[in-house]
N, C-alpha and C positions, 0 to 999 in steps of 0.2 A: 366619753363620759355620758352617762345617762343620765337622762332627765325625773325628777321621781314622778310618779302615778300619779293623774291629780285625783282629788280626792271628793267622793261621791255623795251630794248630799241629796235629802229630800227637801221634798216640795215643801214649802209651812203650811203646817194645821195636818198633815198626812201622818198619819200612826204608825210607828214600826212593824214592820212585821213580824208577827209572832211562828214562830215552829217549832213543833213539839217532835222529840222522841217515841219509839215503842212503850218505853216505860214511864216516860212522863205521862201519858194516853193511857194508860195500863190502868197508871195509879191514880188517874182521875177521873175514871169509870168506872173504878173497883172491878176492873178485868185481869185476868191472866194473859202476860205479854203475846202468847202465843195467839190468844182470840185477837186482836188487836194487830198481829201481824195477819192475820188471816184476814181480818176484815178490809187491810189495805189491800193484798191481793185480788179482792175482789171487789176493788174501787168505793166500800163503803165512806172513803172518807175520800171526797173530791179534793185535786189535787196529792191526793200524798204522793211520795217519788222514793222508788228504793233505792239506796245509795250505792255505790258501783261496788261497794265493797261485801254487799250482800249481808242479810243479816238483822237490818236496820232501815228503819223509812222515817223521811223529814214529811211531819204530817202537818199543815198550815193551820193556824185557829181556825179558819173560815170554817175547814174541811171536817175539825173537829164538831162545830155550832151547828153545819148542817146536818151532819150525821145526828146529833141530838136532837134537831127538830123534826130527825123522819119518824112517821109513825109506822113505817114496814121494818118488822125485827130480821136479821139474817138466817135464814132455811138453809141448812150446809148436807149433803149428804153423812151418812151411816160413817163409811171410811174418810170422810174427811175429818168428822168429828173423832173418829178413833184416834187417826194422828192426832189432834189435838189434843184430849187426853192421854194418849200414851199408855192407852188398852190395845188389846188385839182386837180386830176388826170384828169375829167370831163369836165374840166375848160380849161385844156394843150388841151386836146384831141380836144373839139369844134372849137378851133383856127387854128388844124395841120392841109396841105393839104399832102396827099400823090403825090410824085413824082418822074420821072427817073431819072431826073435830077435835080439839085440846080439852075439853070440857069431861070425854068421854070416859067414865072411868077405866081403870087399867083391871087385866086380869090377873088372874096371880101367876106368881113368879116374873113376872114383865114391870119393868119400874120405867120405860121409858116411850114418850109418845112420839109416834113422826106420822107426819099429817100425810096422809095418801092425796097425791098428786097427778091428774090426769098427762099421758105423755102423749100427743101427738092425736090423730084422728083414727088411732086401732084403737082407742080406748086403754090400753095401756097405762100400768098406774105406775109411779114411782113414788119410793117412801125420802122425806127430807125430816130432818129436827131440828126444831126451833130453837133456838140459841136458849129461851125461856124454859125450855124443858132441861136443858143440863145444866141451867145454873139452878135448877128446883134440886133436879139430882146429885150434884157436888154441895148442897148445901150454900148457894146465894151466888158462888163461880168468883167469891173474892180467893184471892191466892197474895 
């Protein structure tokens, strides 16, 4: 005969812990679940944990509240953000102009900024885009 589990309480005055889904996060940032798994991949929301089943991440309030009081936006590259939108990479690319600034106006036929990036001490530049420039180009990035 076994004994049952005993049974786990907290501490008094201590708050549940709250954790959120992909789509719960999604829909309370007015993001597309896809930026929102990307942003756990790249630890924007401390603590999140992908679930073994793949697919899906338990994102903690905490994780959520920091992430909202950072003031650095996430910089993704060209093909990262193509997966994201679900364009060919060729397609993102012909559109993007490189620039110092976000301010800068764009040239014609180019509707997307990515901020040129020094890489390393050859002076080398790489292009990233600001998460702020494709939700200007998707019109706001709610989905």
């Amino acid at each position: 005969m076994t004994s049952p589990s005993p049974t786990l309480t907290r501490p008094a005055g201590r708050p549940k812990r709250v954790v959120y889904c992909v789509a719960e996060v999604a829909r309370l940032l007015e993001l597309p679940e896809a930026w929102v798994r990307a942003r756990c991949r790249f630890s924007f929301f401390p603590g999140a944990v992908e679930l073994v089943d793949g697919g899906d991440w338990e994102i903690p309030e905490s994780g959520v509240r920091t992430a909202l009081a950072c003031s650095m936006e996430p910089l993704w590259s060209i093909q990262t953000w193509a997966g994201l939108l679900g364009v060919d990479y060729h397609t993102l690319y012909r559109v993007t102009h490189g620039v110092t600034t976000l301010t800068a106006p764009l040239p014609a036929g180019k509707r997307v900024r990515a901020l040129l990036l020094p890489l390393g001490k050859d002076g080398g530049l790489m292009m990233r885009i600001p998460e702020s420039e494709i939700k200007r180009l998707t019109g706001g990035g709610r989905r």
